[in-house]
N, CA and C atoms as a LAMMPS dump frame, in Angstrom:
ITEM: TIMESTEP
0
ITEM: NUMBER OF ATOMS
546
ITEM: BOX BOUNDS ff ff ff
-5.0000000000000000e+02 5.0000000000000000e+02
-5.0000000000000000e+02 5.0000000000000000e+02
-5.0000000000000000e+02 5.0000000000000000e+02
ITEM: ATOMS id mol type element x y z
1 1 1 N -295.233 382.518 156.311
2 1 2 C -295.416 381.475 155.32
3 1 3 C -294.38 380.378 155.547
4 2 1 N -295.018 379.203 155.3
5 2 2 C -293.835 377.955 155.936
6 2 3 C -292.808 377.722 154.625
7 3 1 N -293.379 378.696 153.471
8 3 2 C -292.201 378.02 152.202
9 3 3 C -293.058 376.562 151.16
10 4 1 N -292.631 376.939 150.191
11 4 2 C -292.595 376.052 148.837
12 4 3 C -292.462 374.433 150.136
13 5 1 N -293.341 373.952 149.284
14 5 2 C -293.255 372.396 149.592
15 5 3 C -293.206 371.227 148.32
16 6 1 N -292.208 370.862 148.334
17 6 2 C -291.966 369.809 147.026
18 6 3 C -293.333 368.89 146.489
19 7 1 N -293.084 368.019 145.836
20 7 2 C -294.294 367.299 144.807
21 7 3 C -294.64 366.622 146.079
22 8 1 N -293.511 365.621 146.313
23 8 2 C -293.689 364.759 146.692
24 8 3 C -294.135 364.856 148.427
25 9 1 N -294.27 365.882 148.93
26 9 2 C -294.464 366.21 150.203
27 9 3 C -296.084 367.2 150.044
28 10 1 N -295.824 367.142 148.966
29 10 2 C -297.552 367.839 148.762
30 10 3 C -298.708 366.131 148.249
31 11 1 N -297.978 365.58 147.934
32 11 2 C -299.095 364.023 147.615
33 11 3 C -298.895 363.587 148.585
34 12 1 N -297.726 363.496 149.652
35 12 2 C -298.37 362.739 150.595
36 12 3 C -299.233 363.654 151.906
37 13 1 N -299.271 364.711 151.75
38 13 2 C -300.202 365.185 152.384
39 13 3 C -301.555 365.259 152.068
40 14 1 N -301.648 365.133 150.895
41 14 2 C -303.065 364.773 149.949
42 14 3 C -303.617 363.835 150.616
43 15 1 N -302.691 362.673 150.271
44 15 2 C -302.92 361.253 150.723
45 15 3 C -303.199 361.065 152.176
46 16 1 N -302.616 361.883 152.989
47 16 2 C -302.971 361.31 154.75
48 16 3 C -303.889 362.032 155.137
49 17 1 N -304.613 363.166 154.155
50 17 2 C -306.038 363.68 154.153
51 17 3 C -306.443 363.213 153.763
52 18 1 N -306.842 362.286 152.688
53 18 2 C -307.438 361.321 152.303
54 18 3 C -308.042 360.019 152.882
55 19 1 N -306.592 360.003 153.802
56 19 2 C -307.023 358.453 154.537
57 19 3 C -307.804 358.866 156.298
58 20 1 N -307.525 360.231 156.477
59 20 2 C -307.947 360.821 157.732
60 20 3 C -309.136 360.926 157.181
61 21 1 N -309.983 361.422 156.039
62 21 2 C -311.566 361.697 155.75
63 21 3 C -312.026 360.278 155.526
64 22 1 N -310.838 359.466 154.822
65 22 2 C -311.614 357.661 155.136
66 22 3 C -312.301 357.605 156.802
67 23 1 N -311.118 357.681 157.654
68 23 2 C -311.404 357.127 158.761
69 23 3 C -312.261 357.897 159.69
70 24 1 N -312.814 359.298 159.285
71 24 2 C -313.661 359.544 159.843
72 24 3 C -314.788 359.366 159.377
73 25 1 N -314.919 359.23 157.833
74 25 2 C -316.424 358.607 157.519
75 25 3 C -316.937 357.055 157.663
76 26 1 N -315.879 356.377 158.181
77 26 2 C -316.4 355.201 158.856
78 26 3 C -316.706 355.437 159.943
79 27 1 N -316.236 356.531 161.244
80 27 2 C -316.337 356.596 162.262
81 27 3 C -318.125 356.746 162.463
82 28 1 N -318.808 356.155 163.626
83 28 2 C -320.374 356.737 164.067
84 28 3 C -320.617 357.779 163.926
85 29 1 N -320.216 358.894 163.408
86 29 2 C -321.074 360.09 163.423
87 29 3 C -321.834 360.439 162.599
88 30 1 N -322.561 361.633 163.425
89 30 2 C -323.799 362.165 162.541
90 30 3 C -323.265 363.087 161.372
91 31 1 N -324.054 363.959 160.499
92 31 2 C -324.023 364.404 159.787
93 31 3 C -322.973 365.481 160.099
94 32 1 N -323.426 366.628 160.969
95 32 2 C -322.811 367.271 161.473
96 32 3 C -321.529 367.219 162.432
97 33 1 N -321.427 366.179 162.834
98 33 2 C -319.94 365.714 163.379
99 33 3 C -319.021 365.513 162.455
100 34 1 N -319.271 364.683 161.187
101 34 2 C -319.231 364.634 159.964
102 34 3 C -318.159 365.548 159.257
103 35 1 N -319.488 366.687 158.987
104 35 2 C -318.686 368.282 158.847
105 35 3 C -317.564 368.501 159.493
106 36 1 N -318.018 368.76 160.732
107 36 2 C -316.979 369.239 162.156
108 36 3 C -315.425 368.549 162.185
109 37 1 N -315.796 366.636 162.108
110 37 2 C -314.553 366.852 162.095
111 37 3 C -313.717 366.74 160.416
112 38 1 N -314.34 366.896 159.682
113 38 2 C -313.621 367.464 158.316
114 38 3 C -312.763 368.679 158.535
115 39 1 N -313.471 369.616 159.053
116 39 2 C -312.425 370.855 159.199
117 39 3 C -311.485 370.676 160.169
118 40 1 N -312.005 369.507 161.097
119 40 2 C -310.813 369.823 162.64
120 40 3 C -309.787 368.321 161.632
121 41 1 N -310.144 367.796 161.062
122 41 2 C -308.983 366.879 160.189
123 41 3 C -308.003 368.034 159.712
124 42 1 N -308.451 368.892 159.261
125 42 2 C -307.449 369.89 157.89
126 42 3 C -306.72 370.799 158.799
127 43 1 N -307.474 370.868 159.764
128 43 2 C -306.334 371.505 160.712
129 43 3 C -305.573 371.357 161.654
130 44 1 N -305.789 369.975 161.972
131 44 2 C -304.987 369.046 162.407
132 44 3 C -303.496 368.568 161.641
133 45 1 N -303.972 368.746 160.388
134 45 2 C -302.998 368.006 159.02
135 45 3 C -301.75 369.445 159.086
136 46 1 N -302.974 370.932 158.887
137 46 2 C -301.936 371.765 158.383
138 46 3 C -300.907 372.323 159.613
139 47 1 N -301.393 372.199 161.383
140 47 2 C -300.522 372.256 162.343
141 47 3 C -299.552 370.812 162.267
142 48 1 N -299.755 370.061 161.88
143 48 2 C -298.817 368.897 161.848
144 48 3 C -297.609 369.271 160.456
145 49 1 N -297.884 369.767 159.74
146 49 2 C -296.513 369.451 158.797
147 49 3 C -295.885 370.729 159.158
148 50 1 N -297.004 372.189 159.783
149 50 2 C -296.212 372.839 160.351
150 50 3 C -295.409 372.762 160.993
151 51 1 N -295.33 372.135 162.236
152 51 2 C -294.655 372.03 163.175
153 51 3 C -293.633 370.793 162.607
154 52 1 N -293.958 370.125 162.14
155 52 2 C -292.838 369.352 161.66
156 52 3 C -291.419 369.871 160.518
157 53 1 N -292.395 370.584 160
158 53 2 C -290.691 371.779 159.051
159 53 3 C -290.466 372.49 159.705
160 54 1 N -290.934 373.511 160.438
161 54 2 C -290.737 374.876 161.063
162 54 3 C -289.974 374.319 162.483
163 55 1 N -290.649 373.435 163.431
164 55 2 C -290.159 373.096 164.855
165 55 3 C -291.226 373.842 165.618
166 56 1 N -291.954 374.571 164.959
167 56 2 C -293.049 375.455 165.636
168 56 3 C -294.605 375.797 165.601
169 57 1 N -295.486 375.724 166.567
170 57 2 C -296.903 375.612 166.188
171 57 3 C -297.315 377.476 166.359
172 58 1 N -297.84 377.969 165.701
173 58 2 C -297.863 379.23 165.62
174 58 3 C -299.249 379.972 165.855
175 59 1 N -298.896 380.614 167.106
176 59 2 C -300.373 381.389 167.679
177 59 3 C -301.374 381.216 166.746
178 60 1 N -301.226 381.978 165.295
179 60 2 C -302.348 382.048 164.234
180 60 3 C -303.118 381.069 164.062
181 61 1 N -302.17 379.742 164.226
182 61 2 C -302.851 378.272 163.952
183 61 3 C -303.621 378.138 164.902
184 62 1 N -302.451 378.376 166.713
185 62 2 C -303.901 377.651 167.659
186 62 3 C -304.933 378.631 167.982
187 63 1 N -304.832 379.742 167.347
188 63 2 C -306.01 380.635 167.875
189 63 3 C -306.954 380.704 166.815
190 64 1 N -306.942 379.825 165.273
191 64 2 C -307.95 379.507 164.475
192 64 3 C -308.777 378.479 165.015
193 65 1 N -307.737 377.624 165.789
194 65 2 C -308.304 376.799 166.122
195 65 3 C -309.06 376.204 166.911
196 66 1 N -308.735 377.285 167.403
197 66 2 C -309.628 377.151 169.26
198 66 3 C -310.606 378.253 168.461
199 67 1 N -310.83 379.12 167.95
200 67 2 C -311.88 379.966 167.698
201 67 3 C -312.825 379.191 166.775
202 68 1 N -312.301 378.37 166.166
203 68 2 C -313.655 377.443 165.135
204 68 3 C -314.228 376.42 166.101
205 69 1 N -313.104 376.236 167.245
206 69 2 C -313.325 374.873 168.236
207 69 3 C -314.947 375.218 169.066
208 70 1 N -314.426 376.904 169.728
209 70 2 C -315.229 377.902 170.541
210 70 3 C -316.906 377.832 169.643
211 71 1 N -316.863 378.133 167.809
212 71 2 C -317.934 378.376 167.302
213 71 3 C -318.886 376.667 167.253
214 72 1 N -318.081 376.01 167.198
215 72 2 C -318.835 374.814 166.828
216 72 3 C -319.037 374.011 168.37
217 73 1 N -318.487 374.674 169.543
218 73 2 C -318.83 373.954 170.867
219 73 3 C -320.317 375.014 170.998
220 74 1 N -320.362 375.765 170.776
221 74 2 C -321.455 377.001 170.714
222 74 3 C -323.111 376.642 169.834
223 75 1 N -322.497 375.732 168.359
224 75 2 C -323.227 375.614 168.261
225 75 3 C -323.873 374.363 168.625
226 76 1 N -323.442 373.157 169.151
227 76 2 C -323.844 371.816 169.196
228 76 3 C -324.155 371.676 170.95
229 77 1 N -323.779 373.368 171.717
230 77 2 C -324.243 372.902 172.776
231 77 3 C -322.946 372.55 174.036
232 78 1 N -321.963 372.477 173.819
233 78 2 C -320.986 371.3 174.489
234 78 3 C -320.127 372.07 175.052
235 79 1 N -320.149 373.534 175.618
236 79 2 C -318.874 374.659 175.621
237 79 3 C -318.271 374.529 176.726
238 80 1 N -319.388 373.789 178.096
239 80 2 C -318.486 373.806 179.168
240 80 3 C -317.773 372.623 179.197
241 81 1 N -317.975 371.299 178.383
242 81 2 C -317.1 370.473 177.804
243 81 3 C -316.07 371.016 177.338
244 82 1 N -315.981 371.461 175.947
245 82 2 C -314.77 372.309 175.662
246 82 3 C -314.19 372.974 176.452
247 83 1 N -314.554 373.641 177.493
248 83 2 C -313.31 374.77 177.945
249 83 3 C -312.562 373.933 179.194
250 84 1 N -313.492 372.86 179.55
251 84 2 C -312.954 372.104 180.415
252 84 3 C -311.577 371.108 179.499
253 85 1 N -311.821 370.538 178.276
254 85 2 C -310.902 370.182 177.53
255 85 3 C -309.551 371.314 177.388
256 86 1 N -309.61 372.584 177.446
257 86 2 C -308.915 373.236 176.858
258 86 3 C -308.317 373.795 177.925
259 87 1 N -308.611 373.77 179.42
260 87 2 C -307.967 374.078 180.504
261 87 3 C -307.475 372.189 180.941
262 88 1 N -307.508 371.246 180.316
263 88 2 C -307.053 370.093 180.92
264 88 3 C -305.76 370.128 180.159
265 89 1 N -306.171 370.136 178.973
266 89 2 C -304.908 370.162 177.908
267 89 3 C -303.914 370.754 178.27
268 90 1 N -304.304 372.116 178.368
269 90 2 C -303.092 373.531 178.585
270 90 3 C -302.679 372.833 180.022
271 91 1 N -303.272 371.985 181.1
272 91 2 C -302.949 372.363 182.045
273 91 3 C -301.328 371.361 182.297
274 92 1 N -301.947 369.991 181.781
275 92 2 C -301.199 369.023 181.79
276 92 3 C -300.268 368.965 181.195
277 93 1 N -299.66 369.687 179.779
278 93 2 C -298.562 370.171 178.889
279 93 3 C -298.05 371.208 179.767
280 94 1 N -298.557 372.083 180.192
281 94 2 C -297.948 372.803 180.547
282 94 3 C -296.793 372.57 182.384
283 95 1 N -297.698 371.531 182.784
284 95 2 C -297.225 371.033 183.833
285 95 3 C -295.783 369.813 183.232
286 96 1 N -295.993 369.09 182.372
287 96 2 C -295.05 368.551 181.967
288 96 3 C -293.883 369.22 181.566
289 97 1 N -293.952 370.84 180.775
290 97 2 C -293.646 371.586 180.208
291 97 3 C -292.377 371.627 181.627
292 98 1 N -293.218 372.271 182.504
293 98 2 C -292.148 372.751 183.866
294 98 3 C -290.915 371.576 183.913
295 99 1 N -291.64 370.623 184.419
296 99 2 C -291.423 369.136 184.621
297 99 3 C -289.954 368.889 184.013
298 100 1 N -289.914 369.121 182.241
299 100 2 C -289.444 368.733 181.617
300 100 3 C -288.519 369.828 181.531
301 101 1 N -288.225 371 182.235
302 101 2 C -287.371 372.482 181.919
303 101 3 C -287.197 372.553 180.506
304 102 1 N -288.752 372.491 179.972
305 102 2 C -288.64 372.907 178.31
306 102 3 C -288.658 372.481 177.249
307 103 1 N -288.651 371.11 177.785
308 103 2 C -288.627 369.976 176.729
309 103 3 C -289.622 369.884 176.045
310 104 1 N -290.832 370.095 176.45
311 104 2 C -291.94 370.491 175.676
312 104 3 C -292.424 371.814 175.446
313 105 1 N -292.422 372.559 174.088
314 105 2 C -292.577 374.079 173.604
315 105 3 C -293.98 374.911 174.641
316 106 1 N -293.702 376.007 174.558
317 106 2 C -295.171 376.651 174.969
318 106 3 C -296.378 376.84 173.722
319 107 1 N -296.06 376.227 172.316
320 107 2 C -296.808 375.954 171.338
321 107 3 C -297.526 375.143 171.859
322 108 1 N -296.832 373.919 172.025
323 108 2 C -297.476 372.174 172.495
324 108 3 C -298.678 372.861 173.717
325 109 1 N -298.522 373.548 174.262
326 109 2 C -299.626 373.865 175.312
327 109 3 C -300.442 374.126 174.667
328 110 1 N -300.46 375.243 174.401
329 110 2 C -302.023 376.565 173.457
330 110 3 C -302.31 375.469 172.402
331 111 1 N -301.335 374.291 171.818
332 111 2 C -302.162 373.765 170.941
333 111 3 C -303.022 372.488 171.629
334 112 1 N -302.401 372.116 172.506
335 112 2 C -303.327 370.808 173.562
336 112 3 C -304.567 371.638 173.969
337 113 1 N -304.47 372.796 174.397
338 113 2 C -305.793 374.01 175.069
339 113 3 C -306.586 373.626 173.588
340 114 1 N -306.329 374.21 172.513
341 114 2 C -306.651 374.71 171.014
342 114 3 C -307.605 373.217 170.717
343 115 1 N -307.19 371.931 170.68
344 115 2 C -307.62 370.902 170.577
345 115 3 C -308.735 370.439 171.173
346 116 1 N -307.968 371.305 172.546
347 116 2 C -308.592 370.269 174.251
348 116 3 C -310.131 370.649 174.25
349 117 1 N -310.752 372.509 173.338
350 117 2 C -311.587 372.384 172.872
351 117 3 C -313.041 371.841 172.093
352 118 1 N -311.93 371.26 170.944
353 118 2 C -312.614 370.301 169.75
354 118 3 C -313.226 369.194 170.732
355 119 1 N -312.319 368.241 171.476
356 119 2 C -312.635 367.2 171.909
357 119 3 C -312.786 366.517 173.279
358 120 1 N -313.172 368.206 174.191
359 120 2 C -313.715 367.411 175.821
360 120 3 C -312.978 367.046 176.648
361 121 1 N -313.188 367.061 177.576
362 121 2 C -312.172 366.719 178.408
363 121 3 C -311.3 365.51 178.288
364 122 1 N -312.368 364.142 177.943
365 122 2 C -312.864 363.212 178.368
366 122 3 C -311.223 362.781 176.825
367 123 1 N -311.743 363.133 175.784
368 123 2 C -311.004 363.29 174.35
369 123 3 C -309.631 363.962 174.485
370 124 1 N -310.218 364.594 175.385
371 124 2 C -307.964 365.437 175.414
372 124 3 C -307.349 364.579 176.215
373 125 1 N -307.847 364.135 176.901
374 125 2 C -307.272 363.104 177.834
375 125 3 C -306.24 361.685 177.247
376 126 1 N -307.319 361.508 176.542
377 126 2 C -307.039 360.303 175.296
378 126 3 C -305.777 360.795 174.43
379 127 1 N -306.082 361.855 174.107
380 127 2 C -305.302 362.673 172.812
381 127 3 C -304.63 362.821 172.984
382 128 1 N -303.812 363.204 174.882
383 128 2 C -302.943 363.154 175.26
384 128 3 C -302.024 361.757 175.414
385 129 1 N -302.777 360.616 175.941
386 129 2 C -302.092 359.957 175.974
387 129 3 C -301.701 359.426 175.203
388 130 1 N -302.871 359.103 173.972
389 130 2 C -302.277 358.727 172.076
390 130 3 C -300.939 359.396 171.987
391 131 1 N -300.595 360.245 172.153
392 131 2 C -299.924 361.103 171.76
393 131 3 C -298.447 360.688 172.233
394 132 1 N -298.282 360.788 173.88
395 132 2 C -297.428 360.397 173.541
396 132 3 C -296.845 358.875 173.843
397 133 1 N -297.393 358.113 173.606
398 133 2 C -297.85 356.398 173.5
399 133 3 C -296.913 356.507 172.08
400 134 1 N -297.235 357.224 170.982
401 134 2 C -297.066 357.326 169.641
402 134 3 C -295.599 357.667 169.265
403 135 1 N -295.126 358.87 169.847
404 135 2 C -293.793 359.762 170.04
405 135 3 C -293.101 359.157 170.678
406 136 1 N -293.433 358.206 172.023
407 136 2 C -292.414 357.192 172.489
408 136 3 C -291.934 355.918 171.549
409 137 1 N -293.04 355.827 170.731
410 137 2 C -292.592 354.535 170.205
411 137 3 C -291.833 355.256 168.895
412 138 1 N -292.247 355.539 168.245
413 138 2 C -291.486 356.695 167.451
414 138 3 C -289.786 356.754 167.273
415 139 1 N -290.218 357.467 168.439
416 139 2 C -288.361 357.782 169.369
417 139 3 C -287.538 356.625 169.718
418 140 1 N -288.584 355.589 170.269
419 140 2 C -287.445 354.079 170.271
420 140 3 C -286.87 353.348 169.035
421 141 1 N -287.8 353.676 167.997
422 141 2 C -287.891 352.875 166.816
423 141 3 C -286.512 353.504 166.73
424 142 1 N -286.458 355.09 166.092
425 142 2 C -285.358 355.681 165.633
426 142 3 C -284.469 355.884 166.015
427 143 1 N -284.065 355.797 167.891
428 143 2 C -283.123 355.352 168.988
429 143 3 C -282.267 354.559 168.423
430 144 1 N -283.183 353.271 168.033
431 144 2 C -282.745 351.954 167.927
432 144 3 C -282.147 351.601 166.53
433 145 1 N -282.546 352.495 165.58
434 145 2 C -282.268 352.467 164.196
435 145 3 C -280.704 353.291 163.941
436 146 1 N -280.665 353.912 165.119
437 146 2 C -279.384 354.958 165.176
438 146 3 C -279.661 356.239 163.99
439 147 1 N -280.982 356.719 163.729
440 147 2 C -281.409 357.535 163.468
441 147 3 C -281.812 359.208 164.091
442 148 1 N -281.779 358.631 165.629
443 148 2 C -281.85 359.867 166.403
444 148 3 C -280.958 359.684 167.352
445 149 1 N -280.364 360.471 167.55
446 149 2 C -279.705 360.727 168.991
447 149 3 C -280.274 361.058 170.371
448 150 1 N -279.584 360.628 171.6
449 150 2 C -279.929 360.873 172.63
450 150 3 C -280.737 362.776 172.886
451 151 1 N -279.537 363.479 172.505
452 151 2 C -279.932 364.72 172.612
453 151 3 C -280.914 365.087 171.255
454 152 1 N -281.167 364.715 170.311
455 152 2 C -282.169 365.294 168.908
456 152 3 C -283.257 365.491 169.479
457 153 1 N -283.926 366.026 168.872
458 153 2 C -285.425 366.836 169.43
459 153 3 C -286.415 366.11 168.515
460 154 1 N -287.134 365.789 168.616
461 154 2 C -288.571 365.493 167.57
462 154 3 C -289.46 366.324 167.678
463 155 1 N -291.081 366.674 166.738
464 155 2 C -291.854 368.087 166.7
465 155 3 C -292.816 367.186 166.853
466 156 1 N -292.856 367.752 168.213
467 156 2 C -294.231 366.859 169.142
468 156 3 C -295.581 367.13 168.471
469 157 1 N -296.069 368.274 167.791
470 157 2 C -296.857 369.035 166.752
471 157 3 C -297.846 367.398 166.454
472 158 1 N -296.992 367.139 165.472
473 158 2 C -297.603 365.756 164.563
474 158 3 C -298.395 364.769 165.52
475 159 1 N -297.485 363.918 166.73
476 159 2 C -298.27 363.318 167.514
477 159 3 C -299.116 363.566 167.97
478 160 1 N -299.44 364.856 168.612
479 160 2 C -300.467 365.793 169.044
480 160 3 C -301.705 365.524 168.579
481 161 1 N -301.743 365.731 166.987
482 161 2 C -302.141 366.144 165.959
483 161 3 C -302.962 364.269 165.827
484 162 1 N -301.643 363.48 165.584
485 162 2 C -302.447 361.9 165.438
486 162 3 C -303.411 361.562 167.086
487 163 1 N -303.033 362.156 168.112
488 163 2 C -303.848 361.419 169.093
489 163 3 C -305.196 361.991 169.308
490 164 1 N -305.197 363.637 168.449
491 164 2 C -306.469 364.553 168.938
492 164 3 C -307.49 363.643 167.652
493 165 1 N -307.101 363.217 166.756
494 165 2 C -307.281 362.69 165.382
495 165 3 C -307.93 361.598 165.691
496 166 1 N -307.359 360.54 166.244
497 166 2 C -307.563 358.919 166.824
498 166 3 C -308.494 359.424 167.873
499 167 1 N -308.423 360.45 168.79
500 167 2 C -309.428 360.485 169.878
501 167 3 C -310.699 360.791 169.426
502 168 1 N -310.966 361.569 168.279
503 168 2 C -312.294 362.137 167.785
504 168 3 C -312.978 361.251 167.035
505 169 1 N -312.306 360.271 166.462
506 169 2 C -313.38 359.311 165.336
507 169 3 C -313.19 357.913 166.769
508 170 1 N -312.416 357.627 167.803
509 170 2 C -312.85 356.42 168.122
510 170 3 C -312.553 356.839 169.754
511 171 1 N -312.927 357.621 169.71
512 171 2 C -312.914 358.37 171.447
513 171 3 C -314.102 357.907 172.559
514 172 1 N -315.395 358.01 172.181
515 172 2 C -316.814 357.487 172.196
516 172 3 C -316.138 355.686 172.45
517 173 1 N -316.105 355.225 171.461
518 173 2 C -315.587 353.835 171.631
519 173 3 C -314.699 353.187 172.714
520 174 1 N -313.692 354.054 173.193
521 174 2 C -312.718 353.86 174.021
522 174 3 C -313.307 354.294 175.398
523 175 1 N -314.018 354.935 175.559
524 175 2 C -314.97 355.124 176.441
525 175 3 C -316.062 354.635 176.992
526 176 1 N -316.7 353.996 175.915
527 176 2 C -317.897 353.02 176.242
528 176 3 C -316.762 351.76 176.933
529 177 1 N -315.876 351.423 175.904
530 177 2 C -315.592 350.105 176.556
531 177 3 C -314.229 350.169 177.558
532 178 1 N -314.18 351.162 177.989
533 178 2 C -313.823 351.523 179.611
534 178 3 C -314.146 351.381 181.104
535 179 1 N -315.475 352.337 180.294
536 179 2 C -316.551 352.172 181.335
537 179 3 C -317.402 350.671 181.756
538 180 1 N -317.283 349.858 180.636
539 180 2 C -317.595 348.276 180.552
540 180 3 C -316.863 347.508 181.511
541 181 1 N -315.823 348.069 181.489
542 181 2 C -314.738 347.348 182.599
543 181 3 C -314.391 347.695 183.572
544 182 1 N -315.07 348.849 183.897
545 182 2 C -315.346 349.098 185.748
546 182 3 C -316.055 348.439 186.3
């Protein structure tokens, strides 16, 4: 259990579920995407404040998550999409992972795999780079604010979490007009 969470850290989590179900019901989808990503919003939200109190994304989470990822690639059809997402994800965190001697958790993997599911190759890709496009700027802001230190750690969790988020309601979009410009 992650522990009691104050008022004020429980409304604004209300609130950035709130504005995440805004922005996916503007997004093009169908009915059933709709659904789909309602639940992959809430669990996006609840691995993000996890990992942001704790420092840690926790098997239970990415293996809900990849198992609802697994049922709903199953049912819409899309699985060798997904597993191809979920071996790009794991592959590329985990290669950075080396890269970085650790700098990035073995959570951040199973949860890029866990995601890389939900949203395709094509979407983890994106999600990845949202991600950390987001955490860099992040980190400069608070660099620069003299808020973080050289050595402080940030909980990569959250960014993760905003780029798999941004990739699923405007992923399609970023793609069409990609491909426009080849």
């Amino acid at each position: 259990m992650v522990g009691y969470l104050p008022l004020r850290a429980r409304i604004i989590i209300a609130l950035l579920l709130v504005l995440m179900l805004l922005g996916l019901s503007m997004a093009d989808l169908d009915r059933l995407e709709l659904v789909r990503g309602g639940l992959f919003c809430v669990l996006l939200l609840v691995m993000a404040v996890i990992d942001f109190r704790t420092g840690l994304l926790p098997d239970r989470g990415n293996l809900c998550l990849a198992g609802l990822g697994l049922m709903m690639a199953g049912v819409m059809g899309e699985a060798q999409d997904a597993l191809l997402g979920a071996l790009l994800g794991a592959a590329l965190l985990f290669a950075l992972r080396t890269l970085s001697r650790g700098g990035i958790g073995l959570g951040d993997v199973k949860y890029a795999a866990a995601f890389g599911i939900w949203l395709g190759w094509q979407g983890t890709l994106l999600a990845l780079a949202l991600a950390f496009a987001l955490g860099a700027c992040l980190a400069l802001v608070l660099l620069g604010m003299g808020c973080l230190g050289r050595r402080d750690r940030l909980a990569f969790g959250p960014f993760l979490s905003a780029g798999a988020y941004l990739s699923y309601i405007g992923g399609a979009a970023f793609w069409s007009a990609y491909e426009v410009l080849l």
